[in-house]
C-alpha positions as a Markdown table, in Angstrom:
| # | Residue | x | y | z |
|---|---|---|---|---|
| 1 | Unk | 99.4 | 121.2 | 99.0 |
| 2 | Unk | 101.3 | 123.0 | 96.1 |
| 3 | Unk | 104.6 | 124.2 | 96.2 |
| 4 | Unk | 103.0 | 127.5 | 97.3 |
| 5 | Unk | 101.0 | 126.1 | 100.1 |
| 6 | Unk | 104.0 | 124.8 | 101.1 |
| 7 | Unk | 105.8 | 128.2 | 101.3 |
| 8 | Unk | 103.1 | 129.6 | 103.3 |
| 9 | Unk | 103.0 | 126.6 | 105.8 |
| 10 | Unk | 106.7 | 127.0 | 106.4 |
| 11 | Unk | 106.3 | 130.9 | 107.4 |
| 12 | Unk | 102.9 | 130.3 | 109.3 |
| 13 | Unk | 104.6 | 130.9 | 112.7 |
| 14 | Unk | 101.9 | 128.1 | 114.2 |
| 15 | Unk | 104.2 | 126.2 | 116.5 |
| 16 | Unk | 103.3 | 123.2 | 114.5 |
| 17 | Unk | 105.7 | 122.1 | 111.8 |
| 18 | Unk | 105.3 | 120.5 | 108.5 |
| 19 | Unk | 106.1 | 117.3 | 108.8 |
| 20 | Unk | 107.3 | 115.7 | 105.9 |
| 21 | Unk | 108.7 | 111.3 | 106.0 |
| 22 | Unk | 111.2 | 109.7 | 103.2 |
| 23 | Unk | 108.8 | 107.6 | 100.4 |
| 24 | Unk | 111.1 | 105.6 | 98.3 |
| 25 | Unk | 108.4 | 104.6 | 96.4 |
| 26 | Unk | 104.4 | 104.5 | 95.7 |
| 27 | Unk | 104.1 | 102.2 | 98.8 |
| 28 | Unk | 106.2 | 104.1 | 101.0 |
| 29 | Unk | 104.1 | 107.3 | 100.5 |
| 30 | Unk | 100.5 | 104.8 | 100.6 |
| 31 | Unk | 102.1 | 104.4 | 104.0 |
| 32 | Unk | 102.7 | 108.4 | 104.5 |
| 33 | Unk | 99.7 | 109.6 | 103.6 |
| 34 | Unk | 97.8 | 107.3 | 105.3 |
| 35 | Unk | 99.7 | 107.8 | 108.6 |
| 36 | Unk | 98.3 | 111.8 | 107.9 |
| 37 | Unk | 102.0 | 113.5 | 107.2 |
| 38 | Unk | 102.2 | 116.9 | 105.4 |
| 39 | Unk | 104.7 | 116.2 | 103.1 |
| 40 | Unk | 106.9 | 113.6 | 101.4 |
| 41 | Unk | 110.7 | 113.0 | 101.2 |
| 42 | Unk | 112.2 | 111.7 | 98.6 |
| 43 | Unk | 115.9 | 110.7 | 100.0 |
| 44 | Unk | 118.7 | 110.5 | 97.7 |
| 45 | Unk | 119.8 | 108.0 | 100.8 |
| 46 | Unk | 116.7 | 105.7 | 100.2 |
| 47 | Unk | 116.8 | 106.0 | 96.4 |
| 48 | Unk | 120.5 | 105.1 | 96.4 |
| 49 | Unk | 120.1 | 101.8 | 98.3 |
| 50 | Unk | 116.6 | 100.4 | 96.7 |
| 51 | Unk | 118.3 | 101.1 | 93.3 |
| 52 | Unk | 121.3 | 99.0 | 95.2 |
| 53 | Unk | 124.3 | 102.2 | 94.8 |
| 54 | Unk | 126.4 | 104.4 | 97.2 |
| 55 | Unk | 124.5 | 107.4 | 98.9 |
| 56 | Unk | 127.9 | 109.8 | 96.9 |
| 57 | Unk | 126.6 | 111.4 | 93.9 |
| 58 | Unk | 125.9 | 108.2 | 92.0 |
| 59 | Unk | 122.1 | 109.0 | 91.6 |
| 60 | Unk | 121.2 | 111.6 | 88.1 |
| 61 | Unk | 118.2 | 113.4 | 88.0 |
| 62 | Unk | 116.3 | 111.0 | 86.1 |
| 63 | Unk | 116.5 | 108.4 | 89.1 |
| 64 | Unk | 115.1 | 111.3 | 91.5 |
| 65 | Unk | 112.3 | 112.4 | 88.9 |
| 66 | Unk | 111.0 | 108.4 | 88.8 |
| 67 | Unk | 110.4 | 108.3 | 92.5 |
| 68 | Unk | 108.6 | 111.6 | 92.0 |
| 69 | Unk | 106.3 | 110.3 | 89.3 |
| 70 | Unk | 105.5 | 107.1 | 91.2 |
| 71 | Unk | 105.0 | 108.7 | 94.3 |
| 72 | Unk | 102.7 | 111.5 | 92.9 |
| 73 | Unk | 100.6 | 108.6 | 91.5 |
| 74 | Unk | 99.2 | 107.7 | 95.0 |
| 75 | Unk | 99.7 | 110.5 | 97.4 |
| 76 | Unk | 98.6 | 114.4 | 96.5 |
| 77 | Unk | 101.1 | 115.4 | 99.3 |
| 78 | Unk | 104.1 | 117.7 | 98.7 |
| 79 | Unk | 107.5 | 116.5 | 97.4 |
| 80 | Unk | 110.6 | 117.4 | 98.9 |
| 81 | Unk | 113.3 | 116.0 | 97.0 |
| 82 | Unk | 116.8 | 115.6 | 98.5 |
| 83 | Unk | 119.4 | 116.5 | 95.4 |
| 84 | Unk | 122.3 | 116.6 | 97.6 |
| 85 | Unk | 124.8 | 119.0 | 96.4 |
| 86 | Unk | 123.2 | 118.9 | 93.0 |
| 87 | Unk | 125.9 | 118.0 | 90.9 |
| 88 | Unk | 128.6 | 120.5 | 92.5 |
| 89 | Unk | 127.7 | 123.4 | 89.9 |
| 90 | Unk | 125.2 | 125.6 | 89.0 |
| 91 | Unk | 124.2 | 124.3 | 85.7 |
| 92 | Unk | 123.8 | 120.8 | 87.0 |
| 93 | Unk | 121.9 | 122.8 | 89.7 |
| 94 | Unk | 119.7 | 124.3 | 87.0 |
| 95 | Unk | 119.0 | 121.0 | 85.3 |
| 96 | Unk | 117.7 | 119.2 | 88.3 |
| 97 | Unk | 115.2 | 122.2 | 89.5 |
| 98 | Unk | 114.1 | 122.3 | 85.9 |
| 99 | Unk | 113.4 | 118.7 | 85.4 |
| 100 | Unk | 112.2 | 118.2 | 89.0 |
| 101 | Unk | 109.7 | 121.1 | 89.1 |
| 102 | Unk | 107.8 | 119.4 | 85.8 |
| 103 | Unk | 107.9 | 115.8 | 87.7 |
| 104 | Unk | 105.9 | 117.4 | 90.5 |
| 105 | Unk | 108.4 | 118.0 | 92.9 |
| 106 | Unk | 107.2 | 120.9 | 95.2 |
| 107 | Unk | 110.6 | 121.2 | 97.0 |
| 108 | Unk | 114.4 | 121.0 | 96.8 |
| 109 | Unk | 116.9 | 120.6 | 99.3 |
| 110 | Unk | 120.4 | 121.7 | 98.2 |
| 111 | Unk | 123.4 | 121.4 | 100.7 |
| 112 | Unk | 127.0 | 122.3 | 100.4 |
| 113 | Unk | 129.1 | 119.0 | 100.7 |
| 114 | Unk | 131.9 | 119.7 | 97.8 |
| 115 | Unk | 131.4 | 116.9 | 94.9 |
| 116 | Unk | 131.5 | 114.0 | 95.5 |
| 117 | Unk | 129.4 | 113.9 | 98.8 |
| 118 | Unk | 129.6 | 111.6 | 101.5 |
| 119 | Unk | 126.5 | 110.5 | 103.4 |
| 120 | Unk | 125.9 | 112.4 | 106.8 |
| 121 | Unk | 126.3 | 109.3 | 108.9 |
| 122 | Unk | 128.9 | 107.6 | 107.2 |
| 123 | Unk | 131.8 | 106.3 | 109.5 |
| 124 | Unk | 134.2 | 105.8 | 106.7 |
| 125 | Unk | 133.9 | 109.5 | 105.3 |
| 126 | Unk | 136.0 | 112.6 | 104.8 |
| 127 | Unk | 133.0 | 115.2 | 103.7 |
| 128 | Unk | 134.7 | 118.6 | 102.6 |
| 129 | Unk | 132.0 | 121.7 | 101.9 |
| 130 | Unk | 131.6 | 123.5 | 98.8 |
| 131 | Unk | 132.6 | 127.4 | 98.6 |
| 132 | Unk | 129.5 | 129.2 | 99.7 |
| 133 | Unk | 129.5 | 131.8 | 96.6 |
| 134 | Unk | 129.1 | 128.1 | 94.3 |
| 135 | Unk | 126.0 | 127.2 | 96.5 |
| 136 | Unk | 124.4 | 130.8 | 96.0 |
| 137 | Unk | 125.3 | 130.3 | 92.4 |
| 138 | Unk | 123.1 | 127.0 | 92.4 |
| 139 | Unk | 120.5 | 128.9 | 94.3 |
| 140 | Unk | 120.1 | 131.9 | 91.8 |
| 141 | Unk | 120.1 | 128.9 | 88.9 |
| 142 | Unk | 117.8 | 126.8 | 90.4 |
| 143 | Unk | 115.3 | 129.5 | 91.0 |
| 144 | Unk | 115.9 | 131.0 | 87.6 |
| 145 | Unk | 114.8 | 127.2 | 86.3 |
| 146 | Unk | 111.5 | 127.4 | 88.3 |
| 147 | Unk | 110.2 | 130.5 | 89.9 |
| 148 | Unk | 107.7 | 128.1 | 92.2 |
| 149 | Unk | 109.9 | 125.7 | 93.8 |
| 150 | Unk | 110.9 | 126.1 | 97.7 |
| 151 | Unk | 114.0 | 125.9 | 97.6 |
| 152 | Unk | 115.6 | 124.9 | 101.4 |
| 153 | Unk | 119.8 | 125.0 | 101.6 |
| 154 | Unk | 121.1 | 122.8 | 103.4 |
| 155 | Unk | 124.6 | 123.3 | 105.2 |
| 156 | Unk | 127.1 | 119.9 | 106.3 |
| 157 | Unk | 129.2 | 122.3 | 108.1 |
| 158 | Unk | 128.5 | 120.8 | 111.6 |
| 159 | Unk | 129.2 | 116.9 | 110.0 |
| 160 | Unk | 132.4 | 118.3 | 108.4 |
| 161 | Unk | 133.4 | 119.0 | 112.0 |
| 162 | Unk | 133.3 | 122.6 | 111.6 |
| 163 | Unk | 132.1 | 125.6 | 114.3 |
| 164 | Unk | 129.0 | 126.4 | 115.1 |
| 165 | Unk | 129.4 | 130.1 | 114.1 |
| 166 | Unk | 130.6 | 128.2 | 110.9 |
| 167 | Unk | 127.3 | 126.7 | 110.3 |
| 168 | Unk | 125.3 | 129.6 | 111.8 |
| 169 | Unk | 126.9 | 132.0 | 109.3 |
| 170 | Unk | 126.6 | 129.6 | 106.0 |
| 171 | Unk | 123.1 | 129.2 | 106.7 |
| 172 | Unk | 122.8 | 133.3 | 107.1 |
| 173 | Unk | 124.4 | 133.2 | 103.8 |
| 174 | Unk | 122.1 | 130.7 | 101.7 |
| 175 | Unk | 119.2 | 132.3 | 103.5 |
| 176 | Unk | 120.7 | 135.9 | 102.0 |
| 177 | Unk | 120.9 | 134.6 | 98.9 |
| 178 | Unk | 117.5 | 132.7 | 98.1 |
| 179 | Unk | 116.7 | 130.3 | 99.9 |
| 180 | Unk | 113.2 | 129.7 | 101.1 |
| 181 | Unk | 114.3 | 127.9 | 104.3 |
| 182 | Unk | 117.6 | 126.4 | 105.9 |
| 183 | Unk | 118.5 | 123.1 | 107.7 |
| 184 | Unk | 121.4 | 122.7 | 109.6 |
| 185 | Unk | 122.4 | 119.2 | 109.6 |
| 186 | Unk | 123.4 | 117.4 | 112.9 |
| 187 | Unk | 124.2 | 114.2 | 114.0 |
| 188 | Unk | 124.5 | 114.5 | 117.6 |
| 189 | Unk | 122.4 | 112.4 | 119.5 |
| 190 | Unk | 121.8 | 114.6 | 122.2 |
| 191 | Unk | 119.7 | 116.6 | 120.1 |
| 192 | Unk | 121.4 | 119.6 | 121.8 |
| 193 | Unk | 123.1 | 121.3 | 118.6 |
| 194 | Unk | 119.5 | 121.3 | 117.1 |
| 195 | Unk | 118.1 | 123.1 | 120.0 |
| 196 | Unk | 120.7 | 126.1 | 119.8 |
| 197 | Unk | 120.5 | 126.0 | 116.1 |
| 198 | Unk | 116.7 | 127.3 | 117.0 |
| 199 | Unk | 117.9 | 129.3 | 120.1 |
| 200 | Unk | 120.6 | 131.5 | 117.4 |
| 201 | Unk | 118.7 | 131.8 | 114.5 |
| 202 | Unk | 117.5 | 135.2 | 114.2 |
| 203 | Unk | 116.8 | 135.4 | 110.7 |
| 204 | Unk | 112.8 | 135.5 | 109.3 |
| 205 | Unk | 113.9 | 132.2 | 107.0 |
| 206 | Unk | 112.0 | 129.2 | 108.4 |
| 207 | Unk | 114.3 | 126.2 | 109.8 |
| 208 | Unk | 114.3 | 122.8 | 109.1 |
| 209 | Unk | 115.1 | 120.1 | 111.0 |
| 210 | Unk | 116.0 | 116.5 | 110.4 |
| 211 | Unk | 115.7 | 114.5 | 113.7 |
| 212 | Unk | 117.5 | 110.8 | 112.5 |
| 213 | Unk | 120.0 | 110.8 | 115.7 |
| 214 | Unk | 117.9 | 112.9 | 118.0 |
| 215 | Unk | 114.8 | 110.3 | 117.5 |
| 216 | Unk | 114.3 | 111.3 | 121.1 |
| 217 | Unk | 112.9 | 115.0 | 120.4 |
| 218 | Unk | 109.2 | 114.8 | 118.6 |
| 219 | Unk | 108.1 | 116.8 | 116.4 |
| 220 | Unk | 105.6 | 118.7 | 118.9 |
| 221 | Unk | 109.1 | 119.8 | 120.9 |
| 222 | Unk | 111.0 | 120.8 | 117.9 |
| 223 | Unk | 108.2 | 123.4 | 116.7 |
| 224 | Unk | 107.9 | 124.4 | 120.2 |
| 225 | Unk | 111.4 | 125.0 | 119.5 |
| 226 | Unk | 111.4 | 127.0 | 116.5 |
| 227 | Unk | 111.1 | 124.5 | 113.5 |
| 228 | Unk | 109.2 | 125.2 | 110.7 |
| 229 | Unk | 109.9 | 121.6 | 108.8 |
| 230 | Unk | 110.7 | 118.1 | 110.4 |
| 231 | Unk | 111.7 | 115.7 | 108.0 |
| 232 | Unk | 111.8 | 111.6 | 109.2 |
| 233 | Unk | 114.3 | 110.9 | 106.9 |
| 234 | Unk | 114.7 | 107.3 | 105.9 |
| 235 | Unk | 112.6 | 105.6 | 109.0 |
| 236 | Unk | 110.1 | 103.8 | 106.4 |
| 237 | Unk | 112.8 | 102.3 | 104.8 |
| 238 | Unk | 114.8 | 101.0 | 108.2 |
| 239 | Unk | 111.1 | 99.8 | 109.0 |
| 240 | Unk | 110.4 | 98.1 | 105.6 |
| 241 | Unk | 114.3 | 96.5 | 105.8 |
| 242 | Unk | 113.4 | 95.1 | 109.0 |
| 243 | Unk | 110.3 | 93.7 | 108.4 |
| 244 | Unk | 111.3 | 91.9 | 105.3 |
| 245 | Unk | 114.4 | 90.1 | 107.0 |
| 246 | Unk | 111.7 | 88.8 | 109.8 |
| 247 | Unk | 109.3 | 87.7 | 106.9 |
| 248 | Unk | 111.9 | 86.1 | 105.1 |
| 249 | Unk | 113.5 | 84.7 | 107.8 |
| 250 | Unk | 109.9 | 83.4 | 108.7 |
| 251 | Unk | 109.5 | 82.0 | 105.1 |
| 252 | Unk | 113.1 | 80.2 | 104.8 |
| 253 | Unk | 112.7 | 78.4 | 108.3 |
| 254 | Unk | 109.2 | 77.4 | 108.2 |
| 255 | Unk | 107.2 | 78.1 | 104.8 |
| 256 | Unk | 104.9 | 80.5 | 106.7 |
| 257 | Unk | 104.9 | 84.2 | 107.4 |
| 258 | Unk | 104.4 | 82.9 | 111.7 |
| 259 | Unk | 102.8 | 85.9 | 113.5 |
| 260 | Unk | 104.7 | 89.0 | 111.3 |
| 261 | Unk | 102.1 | 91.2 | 110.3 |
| 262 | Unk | 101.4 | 91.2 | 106.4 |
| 263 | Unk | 99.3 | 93.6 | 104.5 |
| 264 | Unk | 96.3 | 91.7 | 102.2 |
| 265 | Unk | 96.9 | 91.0 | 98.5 |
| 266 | Unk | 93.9 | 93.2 | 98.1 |
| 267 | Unk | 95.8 | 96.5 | 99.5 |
| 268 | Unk | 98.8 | 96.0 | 97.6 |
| 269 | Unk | 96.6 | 95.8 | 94.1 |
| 270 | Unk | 94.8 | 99.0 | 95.6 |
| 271 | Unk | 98.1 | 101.3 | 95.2 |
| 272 | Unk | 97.7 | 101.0 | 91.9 |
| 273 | Unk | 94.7 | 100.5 | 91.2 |
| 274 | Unk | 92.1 | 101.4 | 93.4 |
| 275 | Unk | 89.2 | 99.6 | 91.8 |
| 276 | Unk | 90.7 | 96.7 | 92.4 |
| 277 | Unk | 89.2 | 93.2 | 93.7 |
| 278 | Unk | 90.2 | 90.3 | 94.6 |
C-alpha cells in the first residue's frame, strides 16, 4: 500500500478503518503483518525506550529513518511514522518529511505539543501546545518537502487539559491548512471523548484515533463510529516487555524457558533471511 493507497483508504467512507500497530523493529512488523494489519507505526514512544532515552524530543530523524529501513525490509505495509512535534519549527519540519519520505515512510503524524514534548501519558508532565499558525507553518513545509506523504496533525490540546471546543477548533485548523487527516489525542479511559470527537467532527478530513486508554472500544466500533485510522500504539512492545521478564525470569530460576511460549530458531533466521535453514 503506497502512500497513495493510503490516502484513498483513509477517505473510503467503508466503515472499516485502517488499522495500523507500533513496529519498533523488523520483528515487531514480522509480527504485524502476519497478524493481517494495514499499516505500521513507527512510535517515537517505542523507538525512545528500545534505544533506552526519554519519549521528549531526544530522538533525530536519523533514529526514526533506521526503524523505517529495517521495518520496510520485512513487511510491504505502510509506514506511519510518529515525529512528534517535529523539532518545534518548520525547517526541522521540512527536514524530517524530506528524509522520511526517501526512507519509505508513507505517513507522518505531526502534533502540536510546544518543544520539548512530554509523552501523552506521563504523570510527571507539564505539556504546553505550540501556536497553531507554527504547526500550519510545519504543514506547508512538510508537504513542500514531499508532495506524496499523508500527512495526519495531531492536536495534545485535550492532554494539555484544554476544552473540547479547544481541540475541536485546532484540529479544524490543521485540517484547513493541509493536513490529510486529524487525531485528537485522549487519554480518558472511558473512551467517551473519542466518541464525541466522531459525533462533532463535521469536516470531509478523515479522523484518526488512537485507542491506548480506551482498549475497551475495538476497532469495528470506532469505524462504526466515524474513524477512518486506528492506530495500537505501543501494545507489541508492552507484549514483547512482558514476555521477556517471564522468559528471563524462567531462565534465572531454573535454566529453562518452563511453559512460556518461544518462537523456533528457524523463524527468527527467517526475518532476515527467508531462505534460511536450520
Amino acid at each position: 500500500m503506497t502512500a497513495d493507497i493510503l490516502r484513498r483508504a483513509l477517505t473510503a467512507g467503508t466503515g472499516a478503518p485502517v488499522r495500523a500497530v507500533g513496529a519498533v523493529n523488523a520483528l515487531a512488523a514480522t509480527a504485524a503483518a502476519g497478524a493481517g494489519f494495514d499499516a505500521l507505526w513507527v512510535s517515537s514512544l517505542e523507538v525512545s525506550a528500545a534505544a533506552g532515552l526519554a519519549d521528549a524530543n531526544v530522538l533525530g530523524v536519523r533514529d526514526l529513518c533506521d526503524v523505517v529501513l529495517a521495518v520496510g525490509r520485512t513487511a510491504h505495509l505502510p509506514v506511519v511514522v510518529d515525529v512528534d512535534n517535529a523539532g518545534g519549527s518548520a525547517n526541522s519540519a521540512r527536514r524530517c518529511a524530506f528524509d522520511l519520505a526517501r526512507a519509505g515512510a508513507a505517513a507522518l503524524c505531526l502534533e502540536d505539543s510546544a518543544y520539548p514534548k512530554c509523552n501523552s501519558f506521563s504523570t510527571h508532565r507539564t505539556q504546553g501546545l505550540a501556536d497553531v499558525d507554527v504547526v500550519a507553518d510545519q504543514l506547508r513545509e512538510m508537504r513542500r518537502a514531499s508532495d506524496e506523504l499523508v500527512l495526519i496533525a495531531r492536536t495534545e490540546a485535550l492532554i494539555a487539559g484544554a476544552p473540547f471546543s479547544h481541540a475541536l477548533d485546532r484540529a479544524r485548523y490543521y485540517a484547513a491548512n493541509g493536513a490529510d487527516a486529524v487525531l485528537i489525542h485522549s487519554r480518558d479511559v472511558s473512551g467517551d471523548e473519542a466518541l464525541r470527537t466522531a459525533r462533532e467532527w463535521s469536516a470531509p478530513t478523515p479522523l484518526v484515533t488512537v485507542p491506548t486508554a480506551f482498549a475497551h472500544l475495538g476497532w469495528q466500533e470506532l469505524g462504526r463510529a466515524g474513524f477512518a485510522m486506528c492506530i495500537y500504539a505501543n501494545q507489541l512492545s508492552r507484549a514483547a516487555l512482558a514476555g521477556m521478564r517471564a522468559v528471563a525470569a524462567e531462565l534465572a530460576g531454573t535454566g529453562s524457558p518452563g511453559t512460556v511460549p518461544l518462537a523456533t530458531v528457524g523463524e527468527l533466521l527467517a526475518i532476515g533471511d527467508p531462505y534460511a535453514r536450520v
